[in-house]
C-alpha positions in Angstrom: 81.9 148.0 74.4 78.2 147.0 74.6 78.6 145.5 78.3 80.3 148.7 79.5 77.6 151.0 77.8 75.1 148.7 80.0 77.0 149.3 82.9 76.8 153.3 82.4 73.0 153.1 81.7 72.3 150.5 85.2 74.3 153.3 87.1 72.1 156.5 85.6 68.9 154.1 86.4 70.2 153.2 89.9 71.7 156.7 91.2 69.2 158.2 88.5 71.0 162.0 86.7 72.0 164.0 89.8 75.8 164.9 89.2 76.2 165.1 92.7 75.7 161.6 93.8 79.5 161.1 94.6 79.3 157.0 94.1 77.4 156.9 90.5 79.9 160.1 89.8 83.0 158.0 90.5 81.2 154.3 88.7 80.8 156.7 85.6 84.2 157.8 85.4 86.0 154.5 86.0 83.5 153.0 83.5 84.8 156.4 81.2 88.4 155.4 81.7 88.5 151.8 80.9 86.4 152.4 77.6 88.9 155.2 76.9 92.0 152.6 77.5 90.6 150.2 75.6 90.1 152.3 72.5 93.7 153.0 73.3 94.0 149.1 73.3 92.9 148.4 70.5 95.0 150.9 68.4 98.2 149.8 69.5 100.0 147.7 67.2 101.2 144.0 68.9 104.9 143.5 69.3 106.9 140.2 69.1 107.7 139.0 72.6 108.7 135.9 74.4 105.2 134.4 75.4 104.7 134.7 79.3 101.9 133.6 81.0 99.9 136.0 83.6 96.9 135.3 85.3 95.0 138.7 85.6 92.5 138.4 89.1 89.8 141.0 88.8 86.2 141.4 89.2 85.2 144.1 87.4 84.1 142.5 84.1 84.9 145.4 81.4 88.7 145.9 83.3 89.6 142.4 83.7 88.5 142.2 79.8 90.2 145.5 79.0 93.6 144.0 81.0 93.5 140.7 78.9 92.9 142.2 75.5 95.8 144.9 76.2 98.3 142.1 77.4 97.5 139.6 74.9 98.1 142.8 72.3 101.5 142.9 73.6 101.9 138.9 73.0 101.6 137.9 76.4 99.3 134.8 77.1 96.5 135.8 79.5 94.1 133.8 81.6 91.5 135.4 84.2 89.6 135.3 87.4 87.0 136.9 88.7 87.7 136.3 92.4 90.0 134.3 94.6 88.6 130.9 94.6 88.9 130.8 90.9 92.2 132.1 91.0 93.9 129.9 93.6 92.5 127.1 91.4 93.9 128.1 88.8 97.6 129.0 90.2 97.4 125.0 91.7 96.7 123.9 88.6 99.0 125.9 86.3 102.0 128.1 87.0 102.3 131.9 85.5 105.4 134.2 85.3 103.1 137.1 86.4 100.1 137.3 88.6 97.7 140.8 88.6 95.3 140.9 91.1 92.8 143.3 92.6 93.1 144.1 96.2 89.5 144.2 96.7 87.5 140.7 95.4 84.2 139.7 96.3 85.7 136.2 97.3 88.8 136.7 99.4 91.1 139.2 98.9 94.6 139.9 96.5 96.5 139.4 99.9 95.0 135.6 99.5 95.8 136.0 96.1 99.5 136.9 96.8 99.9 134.6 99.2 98.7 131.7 96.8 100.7 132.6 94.0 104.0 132.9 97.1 103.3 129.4 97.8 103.0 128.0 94.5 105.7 129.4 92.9 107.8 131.6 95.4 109.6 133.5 92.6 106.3 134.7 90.9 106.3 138.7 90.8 102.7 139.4 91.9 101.4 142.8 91.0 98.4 144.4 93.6 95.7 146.6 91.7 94.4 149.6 94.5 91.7 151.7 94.4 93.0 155.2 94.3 94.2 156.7 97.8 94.7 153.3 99.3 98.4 153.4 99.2 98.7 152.0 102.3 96.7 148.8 101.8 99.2 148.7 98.6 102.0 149.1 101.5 101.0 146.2 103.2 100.4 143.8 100.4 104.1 144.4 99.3 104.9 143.6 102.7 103.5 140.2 102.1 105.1 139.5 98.8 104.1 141.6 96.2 106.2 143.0 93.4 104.8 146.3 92.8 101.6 147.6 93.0 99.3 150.1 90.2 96.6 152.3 91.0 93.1 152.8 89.8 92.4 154.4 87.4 94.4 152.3 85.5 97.4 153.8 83.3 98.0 151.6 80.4 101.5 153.1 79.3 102.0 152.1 83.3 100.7 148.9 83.1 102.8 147.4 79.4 106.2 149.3 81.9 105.4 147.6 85.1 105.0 144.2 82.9 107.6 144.9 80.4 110.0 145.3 83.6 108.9 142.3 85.9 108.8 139.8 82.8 111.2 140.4 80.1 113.5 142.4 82.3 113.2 145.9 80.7 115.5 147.8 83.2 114.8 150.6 81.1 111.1 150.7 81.0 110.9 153.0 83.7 113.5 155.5 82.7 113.5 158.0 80.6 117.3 158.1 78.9 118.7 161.0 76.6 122.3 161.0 76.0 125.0 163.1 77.9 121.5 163.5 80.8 121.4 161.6 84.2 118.3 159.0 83.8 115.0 159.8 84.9 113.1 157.0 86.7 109.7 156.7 87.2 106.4 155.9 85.7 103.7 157.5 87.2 101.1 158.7 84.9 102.1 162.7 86.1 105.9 161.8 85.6 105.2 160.6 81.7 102.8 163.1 81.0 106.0 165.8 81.8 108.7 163.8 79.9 106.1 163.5 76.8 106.5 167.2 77.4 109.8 167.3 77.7 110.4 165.4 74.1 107.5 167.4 72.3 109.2 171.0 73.3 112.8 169.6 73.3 113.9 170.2 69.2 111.8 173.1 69.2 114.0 176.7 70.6 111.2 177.8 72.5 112.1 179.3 76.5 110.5 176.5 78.7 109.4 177.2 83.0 110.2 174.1 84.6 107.8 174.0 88.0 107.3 171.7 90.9 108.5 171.5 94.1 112.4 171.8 95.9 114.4 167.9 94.6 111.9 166.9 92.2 114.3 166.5 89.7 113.8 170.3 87.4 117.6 169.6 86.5 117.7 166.6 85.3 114.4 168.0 83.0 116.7 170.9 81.8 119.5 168.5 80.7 117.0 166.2 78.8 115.4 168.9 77.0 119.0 169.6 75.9 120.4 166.7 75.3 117.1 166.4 73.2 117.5 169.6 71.2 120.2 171.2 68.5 121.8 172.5 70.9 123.3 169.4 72.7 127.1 169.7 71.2 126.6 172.7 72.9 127.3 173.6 76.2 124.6 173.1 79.0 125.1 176.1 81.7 123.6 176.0 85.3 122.9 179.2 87.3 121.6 178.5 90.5 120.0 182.0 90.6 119.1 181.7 95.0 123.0 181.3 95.8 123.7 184.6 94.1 124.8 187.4 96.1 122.4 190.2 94.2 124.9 192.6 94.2 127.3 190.3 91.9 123.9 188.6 90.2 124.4 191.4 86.8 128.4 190.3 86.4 127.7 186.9 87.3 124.9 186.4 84.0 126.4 189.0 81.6 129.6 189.2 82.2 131.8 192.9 82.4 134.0 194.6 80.3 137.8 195.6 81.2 137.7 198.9 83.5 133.9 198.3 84.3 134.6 198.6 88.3 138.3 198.6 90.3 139.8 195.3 89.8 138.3 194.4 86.5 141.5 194.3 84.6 140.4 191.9 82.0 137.1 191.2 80.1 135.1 188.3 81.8 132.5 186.4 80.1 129.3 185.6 81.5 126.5 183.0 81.8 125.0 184.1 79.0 128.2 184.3 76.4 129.3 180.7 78.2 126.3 179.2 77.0 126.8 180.2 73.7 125.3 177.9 71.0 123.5 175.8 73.6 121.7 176.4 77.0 121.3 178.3 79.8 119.5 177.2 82.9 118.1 179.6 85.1 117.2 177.7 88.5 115.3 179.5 91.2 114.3 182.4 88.6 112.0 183.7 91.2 115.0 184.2 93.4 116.1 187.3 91.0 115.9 190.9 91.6 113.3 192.9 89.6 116.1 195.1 87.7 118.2 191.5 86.6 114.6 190.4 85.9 114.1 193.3 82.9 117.0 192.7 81.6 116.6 188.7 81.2 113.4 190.0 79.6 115.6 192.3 77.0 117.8 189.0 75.6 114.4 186.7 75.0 113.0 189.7 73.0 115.5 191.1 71.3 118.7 188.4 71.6 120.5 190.4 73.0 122.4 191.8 76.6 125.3 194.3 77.6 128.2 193.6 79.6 128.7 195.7 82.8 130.8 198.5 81.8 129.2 198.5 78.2 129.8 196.1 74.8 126.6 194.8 73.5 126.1 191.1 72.9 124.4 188.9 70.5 122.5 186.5 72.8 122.8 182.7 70.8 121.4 180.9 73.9 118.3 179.1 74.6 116.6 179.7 77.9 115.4 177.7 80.4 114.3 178.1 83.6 112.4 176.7 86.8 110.7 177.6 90.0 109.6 176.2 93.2 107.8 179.7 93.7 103.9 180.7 92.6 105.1 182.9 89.6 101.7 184.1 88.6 101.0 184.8 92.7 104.0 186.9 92.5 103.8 188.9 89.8 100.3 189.7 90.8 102.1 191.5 93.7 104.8 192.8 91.8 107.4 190.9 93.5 108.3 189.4 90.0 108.1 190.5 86.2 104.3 190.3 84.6 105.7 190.7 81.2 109.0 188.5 82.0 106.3 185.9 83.8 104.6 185.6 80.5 107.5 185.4 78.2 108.5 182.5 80.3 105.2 180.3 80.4 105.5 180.3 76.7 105.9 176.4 77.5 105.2 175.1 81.1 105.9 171.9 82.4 105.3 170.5 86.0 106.7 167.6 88.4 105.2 166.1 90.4 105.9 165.9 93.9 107.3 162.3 95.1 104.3 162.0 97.6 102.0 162.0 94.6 104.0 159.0 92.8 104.7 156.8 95.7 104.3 153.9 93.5 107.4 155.4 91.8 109.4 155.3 95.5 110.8 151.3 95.0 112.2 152.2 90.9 113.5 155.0 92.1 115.5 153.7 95.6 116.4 150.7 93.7 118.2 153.2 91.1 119.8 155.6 93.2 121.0 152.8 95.8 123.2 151.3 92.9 123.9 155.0 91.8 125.2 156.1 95.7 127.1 152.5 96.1 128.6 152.5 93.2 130.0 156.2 93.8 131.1 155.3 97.4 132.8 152.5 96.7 130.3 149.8 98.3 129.4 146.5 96.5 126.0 145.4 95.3 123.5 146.4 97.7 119.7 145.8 97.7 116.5 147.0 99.5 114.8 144.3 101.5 110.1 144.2 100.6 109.9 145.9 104.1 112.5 148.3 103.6 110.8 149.4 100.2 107.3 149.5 101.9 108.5 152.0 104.3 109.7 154.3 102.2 106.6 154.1 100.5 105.1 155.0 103.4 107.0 158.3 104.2 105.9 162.1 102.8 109.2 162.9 101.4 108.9 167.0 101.6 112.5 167.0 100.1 110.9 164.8 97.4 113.9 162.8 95.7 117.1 165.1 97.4 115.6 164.1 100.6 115.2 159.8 99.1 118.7 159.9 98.1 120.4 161.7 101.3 118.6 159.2 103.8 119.5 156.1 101.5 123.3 157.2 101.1 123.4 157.7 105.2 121.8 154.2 105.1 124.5 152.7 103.3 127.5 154.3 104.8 126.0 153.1 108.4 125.1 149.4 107.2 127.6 146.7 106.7 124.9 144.3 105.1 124.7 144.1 101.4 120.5 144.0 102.1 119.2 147.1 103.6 116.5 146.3 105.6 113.4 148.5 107.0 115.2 148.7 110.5 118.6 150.0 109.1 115.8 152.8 107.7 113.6 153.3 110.1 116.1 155.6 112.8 116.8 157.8 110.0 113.5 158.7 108.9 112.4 158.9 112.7 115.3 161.4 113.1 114.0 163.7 110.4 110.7 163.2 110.2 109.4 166.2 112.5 111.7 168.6 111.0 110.9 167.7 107.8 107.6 168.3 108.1 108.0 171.8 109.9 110.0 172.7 106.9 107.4 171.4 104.3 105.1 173.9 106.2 107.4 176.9 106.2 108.2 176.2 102.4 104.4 176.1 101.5 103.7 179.0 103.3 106.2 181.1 101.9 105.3 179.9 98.6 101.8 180.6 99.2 102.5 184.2 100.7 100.8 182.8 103.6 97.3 182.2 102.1 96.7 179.5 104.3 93.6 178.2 102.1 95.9 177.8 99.1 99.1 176.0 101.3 96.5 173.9 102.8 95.0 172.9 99.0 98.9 172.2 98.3 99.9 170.1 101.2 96.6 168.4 100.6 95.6 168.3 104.4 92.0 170.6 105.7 92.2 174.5 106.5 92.4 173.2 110.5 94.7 170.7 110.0 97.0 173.6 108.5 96.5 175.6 111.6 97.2 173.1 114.4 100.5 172.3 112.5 101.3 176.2 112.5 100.7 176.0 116.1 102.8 172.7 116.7 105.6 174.2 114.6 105.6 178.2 115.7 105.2 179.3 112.0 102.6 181.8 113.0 103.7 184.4 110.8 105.1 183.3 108.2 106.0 185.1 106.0 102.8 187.1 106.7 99.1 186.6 108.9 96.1 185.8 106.3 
């Protein structure tokens, strides 16, 4: 790594030590990343592969050298370019399965570079490389052509999936499968870092909080850990703790003995004794009332619960649960257990939002639109470029719920077997402002109305927060901070 040791020592002599010069700050820690994936690199054993050719166009020296010695690990046969000139040389003279390219070159740009490679060799997946937060110039490159596109700085587990799946036609490198689970798709740095979690606590019995926001898949999570575990001949129970009436919640998870109240003229089992020898998934644990909440606490500590009416149980269950709620916020107020709260976080894991993996957004419409046509009886069907850059393009507040609804709509109202960005774009114009009113509302209720922290979470300034409180009449809600 001598060059990119240079490269660190030019940036502290240019921008000098100050850890507040935001440009040498951001230099360093791209420089930091690259030497860290190539360490990674260069620990990972090669693999026998059918030998594709890729031309990787960046002008970075240390990445474009870290890129070619990871893809040439894998078996791949690599040439490079440092900017376009070079590189549309290069694509006249030869022809690659695969083409990477940097969106930003001193010489042109990677639209030039798309467009070459389009015009060579039409069927040549080209890949766009973005500085992070441009998702938009990412957007319009895959409006011109491009495949896919990967963010700065670069994952390398992203880049062998991306590869793997445009090449050698890996359908599964972007999903995570576990048997008798739906698949998860996606391959987002965030996303993998969760399902590493998810296999790491899977075999173990430990309780596990499942976080992140309404649709963002904590189901699917909860069936993976179990169809990862012991447990998995056993039975996987779902309680969808907000859609219980909390006067039946008690009966409803433990059950009641005959005689308990007038009209119970026979024992009934529970959640808990259904999910006997396997799992039980608590959904929307926040949603429970503080006396339910103590005794949930009761069965993790001492393994076991009483029906309503009497009859103690041995509790053989594992527990899950998950939240769309600020736990910690709320037990701080006493609105949830502090002792229950802790006994839960034994082992957290978080997913992320969709609007933080957008690059995720075309795996995952390609998956559910074969998912939803299969199921309502409609032939193949396939997203257009433009149709996948626009959903790119939208926040998705319902994160994946939300994807799926507007794309089975789509399907049911198109007679096409291409759905195009037009057969889209009056169903996202339709929900788009109501969305976002309830993306607000949600956030602020989460928040408790601390309008600093909602703002933080919605990722827009403190003022921008309160102009869309005004727009939407959510002053108020749930409380003035």
């Amino acid at each position: 790594m001598p060059h990119a040791d240079r490269r660190i020592g030019e940036f502290i002599g240019l921008y000098g030590r100050d850890a507040n010069r935001v440009q040498a700050r951001a230099e360093l820690f791209q420089i930091r990343d690259e030497l860290a994936d190539a360490r990674r690199v260069g620990e990972r054993p090669a693999r026998d592969c059918v030998s594709h050719h890729i031309l990787v166009v960046e002008d970075r020296d240390s990445l474009r050298r870290m890129m070619r010695k990871a893809l040439e690990q894998e078996g791949y046969q690599v040439a490079t370019a440092a900017d376009f000139p070079q590189a549309q040389e290069m694509i006249r003279q030869q022809s690659y399965d695969l083409v990477l390219t940097d969106l930003k070159l001193p010489s042109g740009s990677g639209l030039d570079v798309v467009a070459a490679a389009r015009e060579a060799q039409a069927d040549t997946p080209t890949v766009v490389i973005t500085g992070f937060g441009t998702v938009s110039d990412a957007v319009e490159a895959m409006k011109r052509g491009a495949s896919d596109f990967l963010e700065k700085p670069l994952d390398i587990d992203r880049l062998y999936a991306l590869v793997s799946s445009l090449l050698v036609g890996d359908s599964n490198a972007h999903r995570f499968e576990v048997p008798g689970a739906p698949p998860i798709v996606g391959a987002h740095p965030a996303l993998r870092a969760a399902l590493r979690l998810v296999r790491k606590v899977a075999p173990t019995d430990s309780t596990v909080l499942i976080t992140g926001e309404s649709g963002t898949g904590k189901e699917l999570a909860a069936r993976a850990i179990h169809g990862l575990s012991a447990r998995s001949k056993g039975p996987f129970v779902a309680v969808n703790c907000a859609a219980l009436p909390e006067s039946l919640v008690e009966n409803e998870l433990f059950g009641h003995e005959k005689g308990a109240y007038t009209g119970a003229d026979r024992r009934a089992a529970g959640r808990f004794e259904q999910a006997a020898a396997g799992t039980l998934f608590l959904d929307e644990i926040g949603e429970l009332p503080l006396a339910i909440q103590g005794k949930i606490l009761r069965v993790i500590e001492e393994r076991v619960f009483d029906r309503v009416g009497g009859g103690t149980v041995a509790a053989d269950v594992r527990l899950l649960a998950a939240t769309n709620r600020d736990l910690e916020a709320m037990s701080r107020d006493g609105r949830f257990r502090a002792d229950l709260y802790y006994r839960l976080e034994v082992f957290p894991i978080e997913l992320p939002p969709l609007r933080a993996r957008a690059g995720d957004i075309p795996l995952l419409a390609r998956h559910l639109i074969t998912r939803i046509a299969g199921r309502i009886g409609r032939g193949d069907t396939a997203l257009t470029p433009a149709a996948e850059a626009l959903l790119v393009q939208q926040p998705w507040p319902g994160n994946i719920r939300q994807l799926a609804n507007v794309l089975e709509r789509a399907l049911i109202l198109s007679d096409s077997p291409r759905l195009d960005a037009r057969d889209l774009d009056p169903l996202l114009r339709a929900t788009t402002t109501e969305d976002e009113r309830s993306q607000v509302r949600r956030v602020l209720e989460e928040t408790d109305g601390d309008k600093h922290a909602a703002a933080r979470r919605l990722g827009i300034s403190y003022r921008t927060l309160q102009r869309k409180v005004r727009e939407h009449d959510l002053e108020g809600v749930p409380r003035y901070r």
